[in-house]
PDB file of the backbone (N, CA, C, O) and the ligand in Angstrom, with CONECT records:
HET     ZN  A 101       1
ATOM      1  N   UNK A   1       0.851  -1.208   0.000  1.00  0.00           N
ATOM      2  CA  UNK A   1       0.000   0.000   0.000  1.00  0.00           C
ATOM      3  C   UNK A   1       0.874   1.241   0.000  1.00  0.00           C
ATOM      4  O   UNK A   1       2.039   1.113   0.375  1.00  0.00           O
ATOM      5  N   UNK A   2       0.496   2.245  -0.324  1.00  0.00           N
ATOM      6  CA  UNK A   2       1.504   3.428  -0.602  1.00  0.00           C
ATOM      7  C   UNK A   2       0.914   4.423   0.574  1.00  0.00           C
ATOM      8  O   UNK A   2      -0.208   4.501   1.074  1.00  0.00           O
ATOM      9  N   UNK A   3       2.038   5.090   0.790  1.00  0.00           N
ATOM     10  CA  UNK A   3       2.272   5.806   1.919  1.00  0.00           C
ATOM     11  C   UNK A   3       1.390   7.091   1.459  1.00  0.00           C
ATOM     12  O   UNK A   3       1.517   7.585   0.338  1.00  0.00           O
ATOM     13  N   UNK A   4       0.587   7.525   2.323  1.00  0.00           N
ATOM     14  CA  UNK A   4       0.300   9.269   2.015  1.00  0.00           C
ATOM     15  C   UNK A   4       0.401   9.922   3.153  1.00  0.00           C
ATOM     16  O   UNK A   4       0.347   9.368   4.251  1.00  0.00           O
ATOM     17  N   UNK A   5       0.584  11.378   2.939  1.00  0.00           N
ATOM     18  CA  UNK A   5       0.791  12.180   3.653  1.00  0.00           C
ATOM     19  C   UNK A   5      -0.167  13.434   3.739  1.00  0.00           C
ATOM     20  O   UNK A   5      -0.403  13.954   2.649  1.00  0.00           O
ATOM     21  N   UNK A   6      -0.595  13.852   4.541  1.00  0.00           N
ATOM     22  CA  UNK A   6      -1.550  14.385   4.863  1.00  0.00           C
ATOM     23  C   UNK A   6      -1.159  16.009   5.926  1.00  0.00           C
ATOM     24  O   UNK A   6      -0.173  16.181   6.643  1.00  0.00           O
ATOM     25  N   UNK A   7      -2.111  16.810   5.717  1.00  0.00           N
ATOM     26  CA  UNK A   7      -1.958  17.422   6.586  1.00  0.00           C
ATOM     27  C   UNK A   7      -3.349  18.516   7.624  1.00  0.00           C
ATOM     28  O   UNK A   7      -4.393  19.131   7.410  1.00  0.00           O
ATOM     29  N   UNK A   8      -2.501  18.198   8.668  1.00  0.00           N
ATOM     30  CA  UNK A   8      -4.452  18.681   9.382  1.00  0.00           C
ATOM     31  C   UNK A   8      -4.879  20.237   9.080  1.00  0.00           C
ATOM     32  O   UNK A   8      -4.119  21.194   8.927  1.00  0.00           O
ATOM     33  N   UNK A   9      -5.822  20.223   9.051  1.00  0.00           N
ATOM     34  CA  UNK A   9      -6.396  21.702   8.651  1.00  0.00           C
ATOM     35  C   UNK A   9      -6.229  22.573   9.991  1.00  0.00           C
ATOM     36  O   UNK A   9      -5.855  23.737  10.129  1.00  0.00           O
ATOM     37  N   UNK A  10      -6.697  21.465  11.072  1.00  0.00           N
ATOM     38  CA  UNK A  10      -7.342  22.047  12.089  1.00  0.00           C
ATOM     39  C   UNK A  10      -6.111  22.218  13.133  1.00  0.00           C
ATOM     40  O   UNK A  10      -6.382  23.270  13.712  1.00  0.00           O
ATOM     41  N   UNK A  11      -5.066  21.788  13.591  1.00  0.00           N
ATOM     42  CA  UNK A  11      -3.729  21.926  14.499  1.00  0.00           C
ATOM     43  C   UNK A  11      -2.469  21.895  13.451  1.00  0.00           C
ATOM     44  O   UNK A  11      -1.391  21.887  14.046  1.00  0.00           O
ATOM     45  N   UNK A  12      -2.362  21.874  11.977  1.00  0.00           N
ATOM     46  CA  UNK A  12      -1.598  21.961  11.652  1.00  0.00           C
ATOM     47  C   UNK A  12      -0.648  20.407  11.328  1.00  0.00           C
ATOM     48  O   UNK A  12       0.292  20.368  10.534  1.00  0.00           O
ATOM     49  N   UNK A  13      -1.009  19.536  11.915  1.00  0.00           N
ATOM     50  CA  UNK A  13       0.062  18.745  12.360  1.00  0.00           C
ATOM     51  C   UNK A  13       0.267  17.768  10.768  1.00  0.00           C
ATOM     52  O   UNK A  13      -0.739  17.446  10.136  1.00  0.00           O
ATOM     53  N   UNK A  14       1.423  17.455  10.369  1.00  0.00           N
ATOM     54  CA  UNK A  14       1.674  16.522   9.005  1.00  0.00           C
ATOM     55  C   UNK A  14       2.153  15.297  10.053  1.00  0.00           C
ATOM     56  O   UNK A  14       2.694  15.328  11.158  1.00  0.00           O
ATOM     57  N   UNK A  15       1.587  13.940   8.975  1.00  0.00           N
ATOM     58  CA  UNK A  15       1.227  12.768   9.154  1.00  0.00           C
ATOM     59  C   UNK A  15       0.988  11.898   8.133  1.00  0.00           C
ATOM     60  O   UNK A  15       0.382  12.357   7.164  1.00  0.00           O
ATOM     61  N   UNK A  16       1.286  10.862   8.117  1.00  0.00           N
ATOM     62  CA  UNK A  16       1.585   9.461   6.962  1.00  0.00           C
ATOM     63  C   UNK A  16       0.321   8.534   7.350  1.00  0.00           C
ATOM     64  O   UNK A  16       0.089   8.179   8.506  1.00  0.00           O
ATOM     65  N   UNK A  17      -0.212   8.300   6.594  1.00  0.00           N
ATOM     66  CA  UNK A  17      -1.138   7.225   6.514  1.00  0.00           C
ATOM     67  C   UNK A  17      -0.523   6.381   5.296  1.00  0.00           C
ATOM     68  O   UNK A  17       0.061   6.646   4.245  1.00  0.00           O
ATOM     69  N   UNK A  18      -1.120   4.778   6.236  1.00  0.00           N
ATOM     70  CA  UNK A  18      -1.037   4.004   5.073  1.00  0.00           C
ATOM     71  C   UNK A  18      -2.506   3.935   4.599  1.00  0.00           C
ATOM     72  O   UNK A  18      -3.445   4.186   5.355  1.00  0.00           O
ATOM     73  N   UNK A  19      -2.701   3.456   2.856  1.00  0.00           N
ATOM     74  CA  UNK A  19      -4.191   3.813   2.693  1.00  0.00           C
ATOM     75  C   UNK A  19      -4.271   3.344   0.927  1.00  0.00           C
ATOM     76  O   UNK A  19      -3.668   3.862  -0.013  1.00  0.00           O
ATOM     77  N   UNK A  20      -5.302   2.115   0.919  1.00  0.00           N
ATOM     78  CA  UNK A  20      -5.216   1.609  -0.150  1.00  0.00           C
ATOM     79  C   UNK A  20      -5.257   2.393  -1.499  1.00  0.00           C
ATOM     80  O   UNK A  20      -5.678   3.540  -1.351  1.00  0.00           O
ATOM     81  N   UNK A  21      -4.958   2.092  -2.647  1.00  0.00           N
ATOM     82  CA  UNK A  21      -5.180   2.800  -4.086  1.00  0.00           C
ATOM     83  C   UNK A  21      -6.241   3.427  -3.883  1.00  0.00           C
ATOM     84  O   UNK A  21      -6.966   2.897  -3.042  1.00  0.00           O
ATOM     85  N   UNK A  22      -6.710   4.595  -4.447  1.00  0.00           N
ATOM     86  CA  UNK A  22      -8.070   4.988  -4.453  1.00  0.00           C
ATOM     87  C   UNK A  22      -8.888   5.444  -3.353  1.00  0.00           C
ATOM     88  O   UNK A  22      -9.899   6.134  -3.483  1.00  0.00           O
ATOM     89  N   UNK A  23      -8.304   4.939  -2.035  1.00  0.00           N
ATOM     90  CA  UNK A  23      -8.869   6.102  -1.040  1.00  0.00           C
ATOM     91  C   UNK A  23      -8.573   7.199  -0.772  1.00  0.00           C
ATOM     92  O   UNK A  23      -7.485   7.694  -1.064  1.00  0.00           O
ATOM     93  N   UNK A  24      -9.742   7.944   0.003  1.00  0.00           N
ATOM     94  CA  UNK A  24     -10.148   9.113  -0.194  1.00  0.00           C
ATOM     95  C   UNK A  24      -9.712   9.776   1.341  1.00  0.00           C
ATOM     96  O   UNK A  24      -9.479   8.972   2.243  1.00  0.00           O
ATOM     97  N   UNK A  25      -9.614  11.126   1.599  1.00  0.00           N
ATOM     98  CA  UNK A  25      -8.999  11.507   2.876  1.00  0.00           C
ATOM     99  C   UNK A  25     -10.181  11.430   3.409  1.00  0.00           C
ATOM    100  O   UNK A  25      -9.711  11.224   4.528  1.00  0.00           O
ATOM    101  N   UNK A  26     -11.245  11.414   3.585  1.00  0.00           N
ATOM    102  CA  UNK A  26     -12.422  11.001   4.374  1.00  0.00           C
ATOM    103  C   UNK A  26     -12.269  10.128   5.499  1.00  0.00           C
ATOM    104  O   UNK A  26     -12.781  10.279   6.609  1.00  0.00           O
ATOM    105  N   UNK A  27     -11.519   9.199   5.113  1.00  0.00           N
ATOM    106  CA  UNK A  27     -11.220   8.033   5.723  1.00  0.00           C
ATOM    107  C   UNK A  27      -9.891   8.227   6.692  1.00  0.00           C
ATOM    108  O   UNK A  27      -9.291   7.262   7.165  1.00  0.00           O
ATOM    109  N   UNK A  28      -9.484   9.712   6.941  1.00  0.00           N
ATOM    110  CA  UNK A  28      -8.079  10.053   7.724  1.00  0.00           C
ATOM    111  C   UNK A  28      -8.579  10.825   8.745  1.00  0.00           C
ATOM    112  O   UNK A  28      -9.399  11.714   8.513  1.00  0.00           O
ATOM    113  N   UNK A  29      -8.050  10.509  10.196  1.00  0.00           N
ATOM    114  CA  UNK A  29      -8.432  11.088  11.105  1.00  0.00           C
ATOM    115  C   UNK A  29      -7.151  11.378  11.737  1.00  0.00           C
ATOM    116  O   UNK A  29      -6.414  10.512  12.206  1.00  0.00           O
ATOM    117  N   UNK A  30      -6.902  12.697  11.731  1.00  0.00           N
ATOM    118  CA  UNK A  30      -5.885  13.255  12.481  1.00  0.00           C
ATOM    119  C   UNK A  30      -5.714  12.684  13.439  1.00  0.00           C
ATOM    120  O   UNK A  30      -6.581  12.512  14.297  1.00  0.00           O
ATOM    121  N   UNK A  31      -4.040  12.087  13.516  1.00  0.00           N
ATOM    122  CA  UNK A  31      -3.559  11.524  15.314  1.00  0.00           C
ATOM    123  C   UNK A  31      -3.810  12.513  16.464  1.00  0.00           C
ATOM    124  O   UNK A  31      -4.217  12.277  17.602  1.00  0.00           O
ATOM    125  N   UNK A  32      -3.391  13.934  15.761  1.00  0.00           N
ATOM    126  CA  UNK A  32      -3.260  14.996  16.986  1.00  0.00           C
ATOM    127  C   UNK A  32      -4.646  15.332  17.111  1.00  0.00           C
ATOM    128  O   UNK A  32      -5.119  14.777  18.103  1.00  0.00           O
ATOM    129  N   UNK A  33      -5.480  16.027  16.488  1.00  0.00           N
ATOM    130  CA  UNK A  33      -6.776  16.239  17.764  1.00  0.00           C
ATOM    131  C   UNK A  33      -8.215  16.168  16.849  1.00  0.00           C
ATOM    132  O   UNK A  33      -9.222  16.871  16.766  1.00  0.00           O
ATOM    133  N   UNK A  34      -7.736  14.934  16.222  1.00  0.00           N
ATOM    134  CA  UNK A  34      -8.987  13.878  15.931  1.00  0.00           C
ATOM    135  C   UNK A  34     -10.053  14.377  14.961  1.00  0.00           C
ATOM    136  O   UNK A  34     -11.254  14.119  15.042  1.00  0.00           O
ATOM    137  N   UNK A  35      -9.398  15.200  13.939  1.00  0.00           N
ATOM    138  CA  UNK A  35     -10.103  16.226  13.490  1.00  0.00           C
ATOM    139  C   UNK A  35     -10.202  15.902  11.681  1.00  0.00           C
ATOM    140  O   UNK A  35      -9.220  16.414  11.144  1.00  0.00           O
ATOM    141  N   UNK A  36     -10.870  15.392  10.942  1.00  0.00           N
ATOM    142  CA  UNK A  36     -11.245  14.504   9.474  1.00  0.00           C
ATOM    143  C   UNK A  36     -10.754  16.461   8.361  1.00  0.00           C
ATOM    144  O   UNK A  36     -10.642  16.699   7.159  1.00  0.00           O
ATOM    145  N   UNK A  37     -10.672  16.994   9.117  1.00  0.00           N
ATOM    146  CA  UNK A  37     -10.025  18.019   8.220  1.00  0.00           C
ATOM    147  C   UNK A  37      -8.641  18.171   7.864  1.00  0.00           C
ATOM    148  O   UNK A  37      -7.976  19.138   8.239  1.00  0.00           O
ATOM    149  N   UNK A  38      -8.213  17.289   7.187  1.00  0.00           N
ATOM    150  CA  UNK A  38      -6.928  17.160   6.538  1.00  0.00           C
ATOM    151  C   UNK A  38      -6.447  17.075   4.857  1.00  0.00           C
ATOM    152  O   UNK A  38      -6.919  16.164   4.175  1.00  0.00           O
ATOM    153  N   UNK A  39      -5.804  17.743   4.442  1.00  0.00           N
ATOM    154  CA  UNK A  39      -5.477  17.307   3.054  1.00  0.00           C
ATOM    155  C   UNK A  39      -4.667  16.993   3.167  1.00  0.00           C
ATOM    156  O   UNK A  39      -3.811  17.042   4.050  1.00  0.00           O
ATOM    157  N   UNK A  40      -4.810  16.410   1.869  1.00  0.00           N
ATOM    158  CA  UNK A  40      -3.231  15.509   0.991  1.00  0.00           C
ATOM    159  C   UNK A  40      -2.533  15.846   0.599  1.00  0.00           C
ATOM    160  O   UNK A  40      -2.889  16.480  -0.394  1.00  0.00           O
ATOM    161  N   UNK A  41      -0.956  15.863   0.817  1.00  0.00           N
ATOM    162  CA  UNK A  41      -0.180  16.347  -0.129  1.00  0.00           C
ATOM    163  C   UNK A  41       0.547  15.233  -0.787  1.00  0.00           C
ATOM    164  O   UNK A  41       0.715  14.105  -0.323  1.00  0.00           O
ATOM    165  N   UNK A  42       1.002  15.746  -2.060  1.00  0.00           N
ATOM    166  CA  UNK A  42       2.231  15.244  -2.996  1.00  0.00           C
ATOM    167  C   UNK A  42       2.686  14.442  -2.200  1.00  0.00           C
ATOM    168  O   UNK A  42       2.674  14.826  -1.030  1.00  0.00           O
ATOM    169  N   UNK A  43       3.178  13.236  -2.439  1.00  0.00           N
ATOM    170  CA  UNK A  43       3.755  12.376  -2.405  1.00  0.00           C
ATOM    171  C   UNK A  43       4.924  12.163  -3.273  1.00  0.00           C
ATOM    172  O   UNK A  43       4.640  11.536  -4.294  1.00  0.00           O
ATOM    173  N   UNK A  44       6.031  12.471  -3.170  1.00  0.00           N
ATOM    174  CA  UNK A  44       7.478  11.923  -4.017  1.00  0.00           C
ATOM    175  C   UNK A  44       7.218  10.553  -3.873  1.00  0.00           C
ATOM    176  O   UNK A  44       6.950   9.993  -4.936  1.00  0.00           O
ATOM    177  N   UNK A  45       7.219   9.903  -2.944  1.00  0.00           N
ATOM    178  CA  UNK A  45       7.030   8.324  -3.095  1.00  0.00           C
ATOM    179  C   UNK A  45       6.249   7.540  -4.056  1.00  0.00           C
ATOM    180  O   UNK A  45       6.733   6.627  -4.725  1.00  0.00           O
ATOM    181  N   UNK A  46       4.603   8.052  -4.125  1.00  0.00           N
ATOM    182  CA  UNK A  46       3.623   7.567  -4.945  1.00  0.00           C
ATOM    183  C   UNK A  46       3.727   8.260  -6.522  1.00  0.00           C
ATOM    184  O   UNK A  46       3.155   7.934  -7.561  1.00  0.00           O
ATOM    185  N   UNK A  47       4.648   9.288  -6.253  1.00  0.00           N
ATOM    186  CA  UNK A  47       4.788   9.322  -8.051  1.00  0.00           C
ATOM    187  C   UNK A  47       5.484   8.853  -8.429  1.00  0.00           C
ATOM    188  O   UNK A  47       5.385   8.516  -9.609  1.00  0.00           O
ATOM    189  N   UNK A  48       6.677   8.516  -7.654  1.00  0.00           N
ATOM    190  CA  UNK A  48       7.518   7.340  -8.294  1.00  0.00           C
ATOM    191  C   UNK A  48       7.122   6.331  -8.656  1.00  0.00           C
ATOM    192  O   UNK A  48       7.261   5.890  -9.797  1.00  0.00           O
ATOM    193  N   UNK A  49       6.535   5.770  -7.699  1.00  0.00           N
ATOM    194  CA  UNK A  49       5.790   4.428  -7.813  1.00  0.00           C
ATOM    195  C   UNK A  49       4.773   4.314  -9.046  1.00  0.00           C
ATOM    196  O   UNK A  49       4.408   3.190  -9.390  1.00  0.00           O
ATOM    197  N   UNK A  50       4.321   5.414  -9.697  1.00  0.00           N
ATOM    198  CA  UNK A  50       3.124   5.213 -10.409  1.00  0.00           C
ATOM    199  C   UNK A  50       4.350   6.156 -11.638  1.00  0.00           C
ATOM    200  O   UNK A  50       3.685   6.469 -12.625  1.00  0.00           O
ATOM    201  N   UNK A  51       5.434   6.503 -11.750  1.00  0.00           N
ATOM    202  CA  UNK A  51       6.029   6.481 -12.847  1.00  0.00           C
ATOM    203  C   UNK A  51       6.668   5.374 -13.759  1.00  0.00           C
ATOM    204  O   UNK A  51       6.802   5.141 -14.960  1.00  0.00           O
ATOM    205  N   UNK A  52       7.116   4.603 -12.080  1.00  0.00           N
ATOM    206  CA  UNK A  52       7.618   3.309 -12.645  1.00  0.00           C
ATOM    207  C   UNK A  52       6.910   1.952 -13.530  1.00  0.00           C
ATOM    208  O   UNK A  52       7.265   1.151 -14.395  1.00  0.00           O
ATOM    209  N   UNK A  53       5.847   2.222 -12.820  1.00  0.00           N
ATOM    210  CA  UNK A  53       4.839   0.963 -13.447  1.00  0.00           C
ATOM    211  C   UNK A  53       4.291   0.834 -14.579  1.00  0.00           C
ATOM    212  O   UNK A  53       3.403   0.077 -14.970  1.00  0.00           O
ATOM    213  N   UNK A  54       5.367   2.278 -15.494  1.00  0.00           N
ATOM    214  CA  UNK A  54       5.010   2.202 -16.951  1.00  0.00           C
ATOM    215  C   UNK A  54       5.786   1.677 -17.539  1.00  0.00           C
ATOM    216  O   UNK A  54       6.746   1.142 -16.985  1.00  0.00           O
ATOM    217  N   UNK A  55       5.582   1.669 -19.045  1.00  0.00           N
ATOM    218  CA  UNK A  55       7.002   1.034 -19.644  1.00  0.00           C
ATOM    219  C   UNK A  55       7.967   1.747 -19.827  1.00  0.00           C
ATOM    220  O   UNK A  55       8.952   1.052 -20.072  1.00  0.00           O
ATOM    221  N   UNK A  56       8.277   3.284 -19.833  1.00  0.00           N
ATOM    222  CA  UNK A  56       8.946   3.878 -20.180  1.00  0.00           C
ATOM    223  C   UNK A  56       9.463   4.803 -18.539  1.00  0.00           C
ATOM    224  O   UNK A  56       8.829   4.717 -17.488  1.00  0.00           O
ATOM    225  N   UNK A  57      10.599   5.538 -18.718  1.00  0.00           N
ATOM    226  CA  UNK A  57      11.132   5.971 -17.621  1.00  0.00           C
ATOM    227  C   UNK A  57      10.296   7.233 -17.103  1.00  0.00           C
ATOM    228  O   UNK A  57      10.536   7.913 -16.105  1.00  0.00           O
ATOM    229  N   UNK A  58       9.181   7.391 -18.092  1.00  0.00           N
ATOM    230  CA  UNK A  58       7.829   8.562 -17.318  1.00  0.00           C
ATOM    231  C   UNK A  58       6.697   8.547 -18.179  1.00  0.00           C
ATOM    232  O   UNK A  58       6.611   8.268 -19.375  1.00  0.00           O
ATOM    233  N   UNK A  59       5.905   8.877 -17.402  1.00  0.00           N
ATOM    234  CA  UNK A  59       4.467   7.830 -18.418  1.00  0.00           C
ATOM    235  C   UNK A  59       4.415   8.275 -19.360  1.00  0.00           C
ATOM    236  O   UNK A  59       4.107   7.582 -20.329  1.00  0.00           O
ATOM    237  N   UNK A  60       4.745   9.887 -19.525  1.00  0.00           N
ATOM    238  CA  UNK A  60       4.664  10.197 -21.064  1.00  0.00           C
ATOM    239  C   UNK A  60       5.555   9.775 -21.582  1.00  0.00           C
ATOM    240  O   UNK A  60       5.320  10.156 -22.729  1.00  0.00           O
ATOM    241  N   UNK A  61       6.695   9.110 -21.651  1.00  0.00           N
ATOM    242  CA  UNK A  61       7.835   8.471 -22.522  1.00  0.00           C
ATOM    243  C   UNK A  61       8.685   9.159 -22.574  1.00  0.00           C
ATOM    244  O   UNK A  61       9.354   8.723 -23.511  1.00  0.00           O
ATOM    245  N   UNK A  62       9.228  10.116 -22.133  1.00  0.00           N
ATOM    246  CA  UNK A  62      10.088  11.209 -22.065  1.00  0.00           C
ATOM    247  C   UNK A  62      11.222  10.306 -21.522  1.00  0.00           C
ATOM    248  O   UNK A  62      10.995   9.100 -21.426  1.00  0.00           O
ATOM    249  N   UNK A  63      12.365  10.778 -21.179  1.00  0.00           N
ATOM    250  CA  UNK A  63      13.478  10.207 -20.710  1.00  0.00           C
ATOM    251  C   UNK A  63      13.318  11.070 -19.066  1.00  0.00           C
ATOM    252  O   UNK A  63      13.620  10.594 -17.972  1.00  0.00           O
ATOM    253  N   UNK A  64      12.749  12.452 -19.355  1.00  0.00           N
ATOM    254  CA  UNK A  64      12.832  12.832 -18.066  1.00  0.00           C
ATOM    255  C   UNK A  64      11.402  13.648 -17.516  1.00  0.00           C
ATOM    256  O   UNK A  64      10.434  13.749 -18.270  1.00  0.00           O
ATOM    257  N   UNK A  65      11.389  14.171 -16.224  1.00  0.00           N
ATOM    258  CA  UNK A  65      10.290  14.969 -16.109  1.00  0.00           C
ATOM    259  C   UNK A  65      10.111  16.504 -16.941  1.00  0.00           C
ATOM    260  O   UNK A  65       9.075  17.158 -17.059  1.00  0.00           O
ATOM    261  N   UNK A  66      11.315  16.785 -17.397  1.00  0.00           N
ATOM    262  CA  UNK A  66      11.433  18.428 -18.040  1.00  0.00           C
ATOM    263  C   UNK A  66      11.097  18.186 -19.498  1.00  0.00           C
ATOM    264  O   UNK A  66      10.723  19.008 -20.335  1.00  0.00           O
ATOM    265  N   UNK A  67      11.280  17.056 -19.609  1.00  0.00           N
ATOM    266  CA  UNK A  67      10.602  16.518 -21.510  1.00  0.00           C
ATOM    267  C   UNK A  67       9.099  16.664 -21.761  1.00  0.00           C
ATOM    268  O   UNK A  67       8.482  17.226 -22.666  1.00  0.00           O
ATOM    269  N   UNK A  68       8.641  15.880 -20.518  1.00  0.00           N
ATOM    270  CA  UNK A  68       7.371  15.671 -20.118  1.00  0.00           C
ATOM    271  C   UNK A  68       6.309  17.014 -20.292  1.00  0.00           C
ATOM    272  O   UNK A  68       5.179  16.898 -20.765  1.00  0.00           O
ATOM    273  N   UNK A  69       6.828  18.156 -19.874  1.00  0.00           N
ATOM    274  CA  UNK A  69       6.133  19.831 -19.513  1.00  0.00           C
ATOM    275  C   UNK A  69       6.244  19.970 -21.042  1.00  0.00           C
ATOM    276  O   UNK A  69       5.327  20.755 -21.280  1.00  0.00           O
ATOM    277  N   UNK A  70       6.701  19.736 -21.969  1.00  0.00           N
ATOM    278  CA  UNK A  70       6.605  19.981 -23.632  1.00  0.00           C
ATOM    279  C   UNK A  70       5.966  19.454 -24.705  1.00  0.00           C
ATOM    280  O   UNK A  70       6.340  19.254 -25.861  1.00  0.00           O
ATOM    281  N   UNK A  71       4.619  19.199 -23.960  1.00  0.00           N
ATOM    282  CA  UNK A  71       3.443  18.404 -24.845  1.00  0.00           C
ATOM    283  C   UNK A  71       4.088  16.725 -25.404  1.00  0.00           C
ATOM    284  O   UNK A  71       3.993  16.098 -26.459  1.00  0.00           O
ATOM    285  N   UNK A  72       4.565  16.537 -24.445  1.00  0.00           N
ATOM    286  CA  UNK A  72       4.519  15.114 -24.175  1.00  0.00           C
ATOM    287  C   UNK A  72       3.443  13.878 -23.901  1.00  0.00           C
ATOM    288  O   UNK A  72       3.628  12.700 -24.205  1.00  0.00           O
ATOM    289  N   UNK A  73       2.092  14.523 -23.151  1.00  0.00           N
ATOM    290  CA  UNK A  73       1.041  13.874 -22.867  1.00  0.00           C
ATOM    291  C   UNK A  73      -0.152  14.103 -24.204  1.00  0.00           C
ATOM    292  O   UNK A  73      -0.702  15.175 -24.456  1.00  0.00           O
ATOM    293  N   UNK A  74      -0.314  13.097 -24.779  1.00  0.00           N
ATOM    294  CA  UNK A  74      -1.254  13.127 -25.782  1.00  0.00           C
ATOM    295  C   UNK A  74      -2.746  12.835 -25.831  1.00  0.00           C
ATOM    296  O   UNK A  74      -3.362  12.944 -26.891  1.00  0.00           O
TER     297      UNK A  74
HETATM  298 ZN    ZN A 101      -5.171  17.902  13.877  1.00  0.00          ZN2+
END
């Protein structure tokens, strides 16, 4: 399962959930003061992970991410 990271609306506090494909922060309840107001941030981990699982070294086929920003995605 891939790691996300989250952060509370309500005390501020950042925090890792583990949390299957496709779930939703609904389902995240702040450790610090129990509070379902949290977003998600970016993950470096899960874009790796979901760059790799293509055939090419970035889903648009680019060699890199700076190829990619040049109408690479079709
Ligand atoms: Zn909190």
């Amino acid at each position: 399962m891939p790691l996300y990271e989250y952060t509370c609306r309500g005390c501020g506090r950042r925090f890792e959930v583990l949390q299957r494909v496709g779930a939703d922060a609904r389902d995240v309840v702040c450790p610090g003061c129990g509070g379902h107001e949290v977003a998600k941030q970016h993950s470096t981990f899960a874009s790796a992970v979901a760059g790799s699982s293509g055939s090419g070294p970035m889903p648009c086929g680019a060699p890199s991410a700076s190829s990619c920003s040049s109408g690479g995605f079709s």
